[in-house]
N, C-alpha and C positions, 0 to 999 in steps of 0.2 A: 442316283439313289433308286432300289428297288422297293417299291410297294406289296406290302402280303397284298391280295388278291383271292376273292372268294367269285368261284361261278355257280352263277344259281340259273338253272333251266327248268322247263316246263316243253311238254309235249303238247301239241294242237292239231287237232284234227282240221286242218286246214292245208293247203298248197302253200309252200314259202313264198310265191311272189305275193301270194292274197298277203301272208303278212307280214312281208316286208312294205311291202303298198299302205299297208293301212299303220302299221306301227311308225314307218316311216315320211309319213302324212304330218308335219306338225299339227292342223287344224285337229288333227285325231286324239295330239296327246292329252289334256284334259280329258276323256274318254275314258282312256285306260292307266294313266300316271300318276295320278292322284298323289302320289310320293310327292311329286315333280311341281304340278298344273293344275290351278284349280279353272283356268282359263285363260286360254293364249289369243294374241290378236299381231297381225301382222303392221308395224309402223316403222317408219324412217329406215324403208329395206332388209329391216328385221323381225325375228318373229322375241317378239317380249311375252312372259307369263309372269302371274303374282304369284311366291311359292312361300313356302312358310319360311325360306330366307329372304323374302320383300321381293321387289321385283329384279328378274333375270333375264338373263339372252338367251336364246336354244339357237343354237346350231346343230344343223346334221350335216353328216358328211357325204354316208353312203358310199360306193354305188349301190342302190339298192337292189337293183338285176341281181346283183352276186350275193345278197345277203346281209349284207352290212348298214345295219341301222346305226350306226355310233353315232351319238350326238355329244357337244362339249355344251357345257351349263357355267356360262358367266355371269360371275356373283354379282352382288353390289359393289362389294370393293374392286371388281377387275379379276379376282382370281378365277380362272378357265378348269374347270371339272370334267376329265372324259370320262365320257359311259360308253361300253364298247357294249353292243348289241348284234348278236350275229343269227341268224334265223337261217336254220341246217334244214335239209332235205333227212325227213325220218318217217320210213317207207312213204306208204299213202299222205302223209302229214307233216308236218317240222316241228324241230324244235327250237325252240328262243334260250340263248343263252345269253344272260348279261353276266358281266364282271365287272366285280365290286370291290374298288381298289380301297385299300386302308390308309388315310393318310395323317402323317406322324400327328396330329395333335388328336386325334379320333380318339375315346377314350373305347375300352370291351364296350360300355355298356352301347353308348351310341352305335358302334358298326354294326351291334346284335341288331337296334331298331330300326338302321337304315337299310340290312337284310332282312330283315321282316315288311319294311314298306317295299322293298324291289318284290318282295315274294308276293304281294298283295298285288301290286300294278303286273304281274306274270299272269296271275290267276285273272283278273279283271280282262286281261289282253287274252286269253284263254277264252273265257265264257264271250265276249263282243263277237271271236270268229268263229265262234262252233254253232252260235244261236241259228 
């Protein structure tokens, strides 16, 4: 099965490994995720956050050398959620692209607001590397 799929990016006036480094930081995401992480702690060889679906897993996968921030977000129930995060070389600076896959029970109005929280945690992750 294919997922619609929205990319939402943002330009940074930053070097991509700056943010790949720092996006790709779990201890960071609270930070700039705020969708995501109201605060992450690393226990039993994993990193756990409280998110407004209760507590989760974050996994990243990376390599972050190349760009690739993906991390997967394991629910309460066990279901595995990927976020593909790719931070491009754009000229002096990059750009952050995430993709925001729709999944079948997702109703319009939800994927609107969970692309309005990705746009928000973009802009957050924006203003953190340009200060």
């Amino acid at each position: 099965m294919l997922y619609p799929a929205l990319h939402l990016s943002i330009s940074i006036a930053a070097p991509p490994s700056r943010v790949s480094e720092f996006a790709g930081n779990p201890a960071n995401l609270p930070h700039w995720a705020a969708g995501l992480s109201a605060g992450i702690r690393y226990e039993d060889s994993k990193w756990v956050t409280d998110s407004p679906m209760g507590s989760v897993e974050v996994r990243f996968r990376g390599p972050l050398e190349y760009g690739i921030v993906d991390h997967d977000v394991i629910l309460p129930d066990g279901t595995s959620v990927h976020n593909p995060l790719r931070v491009l070389s754009n000229g002096t600076g990059s750009e952050a692209v995430f993709t925001l896959y729709r999944m079948p029970h997702v109703t319009d109005e939800e994927f609107d607001r969970d692309a309005e929280l990705v746009r928000a945690d973009l802009a957050r992750l924006k203003d953190l590397l340009e200060r």
